[in-house]
Backbone as a chain_set.jsonl record, in Angstrom:
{"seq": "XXXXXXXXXXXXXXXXXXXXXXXXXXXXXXXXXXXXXXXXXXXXXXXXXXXXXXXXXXXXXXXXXXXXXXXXXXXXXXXXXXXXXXXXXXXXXXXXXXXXXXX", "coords": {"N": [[142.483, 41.253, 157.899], [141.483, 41.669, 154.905], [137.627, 42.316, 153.947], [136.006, 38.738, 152.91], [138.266, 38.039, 151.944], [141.548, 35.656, 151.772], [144.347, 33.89, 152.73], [146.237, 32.157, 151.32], [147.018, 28.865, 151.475], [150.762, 28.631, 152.512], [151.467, 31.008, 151.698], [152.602, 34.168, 152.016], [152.125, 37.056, 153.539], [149.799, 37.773, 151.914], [146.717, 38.254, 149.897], [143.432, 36.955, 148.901], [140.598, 36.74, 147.03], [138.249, 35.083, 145.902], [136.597, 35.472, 142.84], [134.909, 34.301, 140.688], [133.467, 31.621, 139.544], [133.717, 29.055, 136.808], [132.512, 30.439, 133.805], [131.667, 30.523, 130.973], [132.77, 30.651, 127.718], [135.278, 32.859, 127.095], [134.994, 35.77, 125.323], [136.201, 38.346, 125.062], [137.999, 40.791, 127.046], [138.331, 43.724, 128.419], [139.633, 46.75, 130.421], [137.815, 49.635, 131.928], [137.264, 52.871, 132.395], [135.284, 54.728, 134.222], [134.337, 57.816, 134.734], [133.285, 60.604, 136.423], [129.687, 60.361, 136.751], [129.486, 58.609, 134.337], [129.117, 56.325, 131.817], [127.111, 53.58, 130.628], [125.644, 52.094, 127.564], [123.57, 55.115, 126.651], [120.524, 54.322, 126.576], [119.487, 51.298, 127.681], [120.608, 48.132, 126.256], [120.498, 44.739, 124.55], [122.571, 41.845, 123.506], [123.505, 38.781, 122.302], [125.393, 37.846, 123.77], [127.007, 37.541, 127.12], [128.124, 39.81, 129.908], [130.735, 39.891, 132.25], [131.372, 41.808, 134.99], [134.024, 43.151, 136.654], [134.395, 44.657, 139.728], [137.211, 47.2, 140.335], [138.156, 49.749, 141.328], [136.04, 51.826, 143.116], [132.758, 52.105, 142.544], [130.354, 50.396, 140.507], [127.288, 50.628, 139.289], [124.678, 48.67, 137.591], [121.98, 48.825, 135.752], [119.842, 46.359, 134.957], [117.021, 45.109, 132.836], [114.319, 45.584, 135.19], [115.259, 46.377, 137.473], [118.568, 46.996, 140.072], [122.119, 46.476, 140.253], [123.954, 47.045, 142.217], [128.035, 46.558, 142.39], [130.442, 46.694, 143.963], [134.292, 48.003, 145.291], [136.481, 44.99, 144.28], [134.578, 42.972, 143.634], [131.871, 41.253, 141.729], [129.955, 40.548, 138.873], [127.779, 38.555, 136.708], [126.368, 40.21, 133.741], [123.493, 39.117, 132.572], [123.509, 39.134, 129.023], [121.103, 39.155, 127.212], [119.561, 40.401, 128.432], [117.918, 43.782, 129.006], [120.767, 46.314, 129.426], [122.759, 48.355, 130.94], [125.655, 50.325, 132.039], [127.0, 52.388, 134.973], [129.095, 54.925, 136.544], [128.386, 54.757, 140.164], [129.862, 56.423, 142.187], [130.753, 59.368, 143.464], [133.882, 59.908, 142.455], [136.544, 58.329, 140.407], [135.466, 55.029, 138.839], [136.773, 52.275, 137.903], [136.73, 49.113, 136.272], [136.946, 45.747, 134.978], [135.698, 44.535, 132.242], [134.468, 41.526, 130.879], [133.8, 39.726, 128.024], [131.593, 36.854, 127.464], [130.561, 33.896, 126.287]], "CA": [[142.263, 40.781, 156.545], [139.3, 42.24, 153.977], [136.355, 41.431, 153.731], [136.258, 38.243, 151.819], [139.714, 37.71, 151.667], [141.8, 34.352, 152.684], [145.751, 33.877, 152.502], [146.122, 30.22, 150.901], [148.592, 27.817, 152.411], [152.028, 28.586, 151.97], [151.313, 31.92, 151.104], [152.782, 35.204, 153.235], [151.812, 38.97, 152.877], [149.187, 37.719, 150.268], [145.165, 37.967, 150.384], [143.294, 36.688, 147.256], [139.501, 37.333, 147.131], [137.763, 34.509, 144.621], [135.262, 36.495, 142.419], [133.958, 34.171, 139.983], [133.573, 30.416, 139.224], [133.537, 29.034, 135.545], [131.804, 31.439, 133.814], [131.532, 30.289, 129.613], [134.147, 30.908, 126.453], [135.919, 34.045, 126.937], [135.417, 36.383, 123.809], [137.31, 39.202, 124.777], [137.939, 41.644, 127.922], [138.398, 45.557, 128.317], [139.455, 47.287, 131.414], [137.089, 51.234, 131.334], [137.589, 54.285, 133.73], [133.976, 55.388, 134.378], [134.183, 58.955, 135.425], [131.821, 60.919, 137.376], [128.417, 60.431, 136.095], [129.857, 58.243, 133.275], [128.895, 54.761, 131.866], [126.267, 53.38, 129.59], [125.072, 52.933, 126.905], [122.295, 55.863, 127.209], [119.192, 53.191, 126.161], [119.806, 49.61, 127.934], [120.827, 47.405, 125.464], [120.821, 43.702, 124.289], [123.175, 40.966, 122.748], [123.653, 37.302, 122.75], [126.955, 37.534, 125.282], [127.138, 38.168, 128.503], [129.35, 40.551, 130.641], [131.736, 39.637, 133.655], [132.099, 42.852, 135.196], [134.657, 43.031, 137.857], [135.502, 46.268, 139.763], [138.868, 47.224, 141.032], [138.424, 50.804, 141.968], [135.109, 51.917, 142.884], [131.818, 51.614, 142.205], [129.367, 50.412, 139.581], [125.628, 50.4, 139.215], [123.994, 47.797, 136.925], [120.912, 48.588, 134.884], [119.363, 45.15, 134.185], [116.046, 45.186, 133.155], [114.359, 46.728, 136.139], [116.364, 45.729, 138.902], [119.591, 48.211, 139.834], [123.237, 46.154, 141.379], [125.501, 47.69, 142.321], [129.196, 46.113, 142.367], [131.762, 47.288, 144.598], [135.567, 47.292, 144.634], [136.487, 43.682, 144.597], [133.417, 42.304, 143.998], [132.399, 40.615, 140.473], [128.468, 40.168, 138.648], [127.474, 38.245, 135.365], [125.356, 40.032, 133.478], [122.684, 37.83, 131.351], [123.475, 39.905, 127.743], [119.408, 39.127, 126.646], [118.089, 41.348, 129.499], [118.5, 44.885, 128.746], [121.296, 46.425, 130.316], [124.004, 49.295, 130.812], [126.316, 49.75, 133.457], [126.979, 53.633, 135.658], [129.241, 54.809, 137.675], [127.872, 54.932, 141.458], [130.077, 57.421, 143.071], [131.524, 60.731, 142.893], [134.936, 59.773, 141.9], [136.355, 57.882, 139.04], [135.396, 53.796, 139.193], [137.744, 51.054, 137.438], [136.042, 47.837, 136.064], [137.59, 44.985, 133.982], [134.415, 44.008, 131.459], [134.967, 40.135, 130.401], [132.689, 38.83, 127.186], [131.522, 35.467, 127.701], [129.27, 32.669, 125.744]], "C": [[140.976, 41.422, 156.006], [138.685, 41.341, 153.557], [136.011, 40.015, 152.409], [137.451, 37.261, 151.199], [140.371, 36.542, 152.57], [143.655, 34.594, 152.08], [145.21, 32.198, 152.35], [147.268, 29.821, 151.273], [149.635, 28.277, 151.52], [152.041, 30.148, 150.935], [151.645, 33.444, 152.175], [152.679, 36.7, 152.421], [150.784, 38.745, 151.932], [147.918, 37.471, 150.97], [144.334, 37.667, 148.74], [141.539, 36.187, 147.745], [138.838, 36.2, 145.323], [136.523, 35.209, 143.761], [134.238, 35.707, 141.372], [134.91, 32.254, 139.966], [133.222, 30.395, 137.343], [132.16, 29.816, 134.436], [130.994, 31.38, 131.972], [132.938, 30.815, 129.104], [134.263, 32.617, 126.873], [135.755, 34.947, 125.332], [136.06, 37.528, 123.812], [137.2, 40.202, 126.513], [138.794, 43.432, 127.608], [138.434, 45.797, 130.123], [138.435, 49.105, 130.711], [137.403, 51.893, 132.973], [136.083, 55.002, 133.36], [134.155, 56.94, 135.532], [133.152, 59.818, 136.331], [130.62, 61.088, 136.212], [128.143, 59.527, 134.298], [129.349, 56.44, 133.758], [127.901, 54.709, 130.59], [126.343, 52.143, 129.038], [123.634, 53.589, 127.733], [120.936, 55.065, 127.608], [119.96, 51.819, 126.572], [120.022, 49.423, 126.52], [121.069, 45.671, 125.413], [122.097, 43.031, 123.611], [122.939, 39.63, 123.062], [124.731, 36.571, 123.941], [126.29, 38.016, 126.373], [128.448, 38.821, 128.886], [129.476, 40.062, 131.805], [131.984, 40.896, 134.098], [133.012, 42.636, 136.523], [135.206, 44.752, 138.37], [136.15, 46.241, 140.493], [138.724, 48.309, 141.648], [136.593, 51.527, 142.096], [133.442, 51.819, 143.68], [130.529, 51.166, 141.133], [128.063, 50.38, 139.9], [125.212, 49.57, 137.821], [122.43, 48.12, 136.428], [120.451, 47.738, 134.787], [117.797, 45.006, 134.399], [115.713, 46.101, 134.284], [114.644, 46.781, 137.472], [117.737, 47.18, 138.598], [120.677, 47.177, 140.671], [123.98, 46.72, 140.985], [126.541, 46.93, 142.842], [130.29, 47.205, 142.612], [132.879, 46.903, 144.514], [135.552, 45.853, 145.345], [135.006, 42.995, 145.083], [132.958, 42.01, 142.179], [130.798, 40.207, 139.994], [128.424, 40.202, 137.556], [126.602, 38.873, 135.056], [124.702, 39.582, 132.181], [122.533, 39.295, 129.94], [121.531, 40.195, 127.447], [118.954, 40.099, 127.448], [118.602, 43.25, 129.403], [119.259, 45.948, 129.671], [122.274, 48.051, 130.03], [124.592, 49.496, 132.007], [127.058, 51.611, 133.586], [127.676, 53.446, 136.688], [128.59, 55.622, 139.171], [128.511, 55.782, 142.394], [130.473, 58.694, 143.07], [132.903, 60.996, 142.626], [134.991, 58.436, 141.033], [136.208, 56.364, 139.715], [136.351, 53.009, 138.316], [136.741, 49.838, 137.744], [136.412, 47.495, 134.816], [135.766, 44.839, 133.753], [134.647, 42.532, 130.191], [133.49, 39.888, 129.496], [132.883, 37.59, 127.163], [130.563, 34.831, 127.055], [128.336, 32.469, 126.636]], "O": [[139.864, 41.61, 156.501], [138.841, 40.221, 153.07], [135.818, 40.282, 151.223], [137.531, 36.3, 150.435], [140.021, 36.341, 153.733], [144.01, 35.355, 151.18], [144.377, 31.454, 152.867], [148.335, 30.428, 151.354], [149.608, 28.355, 150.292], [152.496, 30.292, 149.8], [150.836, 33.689, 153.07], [152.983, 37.179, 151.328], [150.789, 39.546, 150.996], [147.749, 36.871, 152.032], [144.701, 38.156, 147.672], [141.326, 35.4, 148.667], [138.971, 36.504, 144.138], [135.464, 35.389, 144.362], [133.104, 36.121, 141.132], [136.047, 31.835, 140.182], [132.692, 31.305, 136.706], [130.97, 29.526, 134.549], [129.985, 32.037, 131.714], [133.892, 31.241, 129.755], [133.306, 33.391, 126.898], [136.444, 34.648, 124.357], [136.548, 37.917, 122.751], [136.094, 40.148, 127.051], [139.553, 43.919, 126.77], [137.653, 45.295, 130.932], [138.406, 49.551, 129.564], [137.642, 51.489, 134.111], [135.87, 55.689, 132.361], [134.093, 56.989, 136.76], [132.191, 59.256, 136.855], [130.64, 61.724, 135.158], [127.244, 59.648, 133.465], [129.236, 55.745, 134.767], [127.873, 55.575, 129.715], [126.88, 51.189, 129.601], [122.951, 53.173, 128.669], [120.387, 55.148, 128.707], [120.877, 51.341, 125.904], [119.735, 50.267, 125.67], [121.851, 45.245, 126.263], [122.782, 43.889, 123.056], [122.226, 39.318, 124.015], [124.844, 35.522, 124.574], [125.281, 38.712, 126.485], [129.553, 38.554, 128.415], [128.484, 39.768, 132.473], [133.009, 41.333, 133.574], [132.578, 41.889, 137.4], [135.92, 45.605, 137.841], [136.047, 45.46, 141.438], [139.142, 48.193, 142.799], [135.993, 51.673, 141.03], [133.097, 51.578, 144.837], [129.628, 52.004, 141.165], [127.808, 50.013, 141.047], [125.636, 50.164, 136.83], [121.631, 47.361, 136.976], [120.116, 48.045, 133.643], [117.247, 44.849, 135.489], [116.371, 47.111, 134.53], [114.039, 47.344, 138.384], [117.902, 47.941, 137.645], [120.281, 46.921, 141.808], [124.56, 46.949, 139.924], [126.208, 46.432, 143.918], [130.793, 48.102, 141.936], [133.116, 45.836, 143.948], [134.998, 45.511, 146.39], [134.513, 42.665, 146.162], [133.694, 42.54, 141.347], [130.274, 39.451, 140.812], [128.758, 41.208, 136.93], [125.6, 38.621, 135.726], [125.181, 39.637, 131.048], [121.675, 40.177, 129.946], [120.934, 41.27, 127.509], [117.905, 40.668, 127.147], [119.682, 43.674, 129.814], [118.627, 46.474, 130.587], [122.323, 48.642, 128.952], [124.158, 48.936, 133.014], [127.549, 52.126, 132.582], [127.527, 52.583, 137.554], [128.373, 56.832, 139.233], [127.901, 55.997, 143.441], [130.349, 58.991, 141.881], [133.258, 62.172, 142.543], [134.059, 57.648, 140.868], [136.637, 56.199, 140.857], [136.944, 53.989, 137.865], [136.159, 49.551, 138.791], [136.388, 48.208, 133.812], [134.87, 44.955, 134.588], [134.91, 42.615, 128.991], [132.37, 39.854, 130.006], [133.974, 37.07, 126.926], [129.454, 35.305, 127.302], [127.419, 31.681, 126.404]]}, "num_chains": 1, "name": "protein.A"}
């Protein structure tokens, strides 16, 4: 089984990997294909939302303020909109990450 991963009762061939607990109002999601050396924006940036990023294929790197996370596949990090941010991909092939806006 991967890392992470649990089969839930009454459940066969199946692994399911929880990534996030209640998180605020949904205002909209976007899957993106971050290519090599791709991502952004150039200049961190603010808003009043926050992002859910989740990646599927991959890897991301996180900007925030002056801190750097990186989020691997199947793996899932809020980030606080107010703190200035942009989001890179981390490897030398293409990454996949759903990007959830939240209250």
């Amino acid at each position: 089984m991967k890392n992470g991963f649990i089969t839930p009762p009454d459940h066969i061939n199946f692994e399911a990997k929880k990534l996030f607990d209640s998180v605020g109002e949904v205002i909209d999601g976007f899957v993106a294909y971050l290519n090599l050396n791709g991502g952004g924006p150039v200049e961190k940036h603010t808003h009043p939302h926050n992002h859910l990023f989740i990646v599927t294929k991959g890897e991301a790197k996180v900007l925030l303020g002056d801190e750097e996370i990186v989020i691997k596949k199947d793996e899932a990090f809020l980030v606080n909109g107010e703190i200035p941010h942009s989001v890179w991909n981390n490897i030398d092939e293409e990454t996949v990450m759903i990007g959830i806006s939240v209250k």
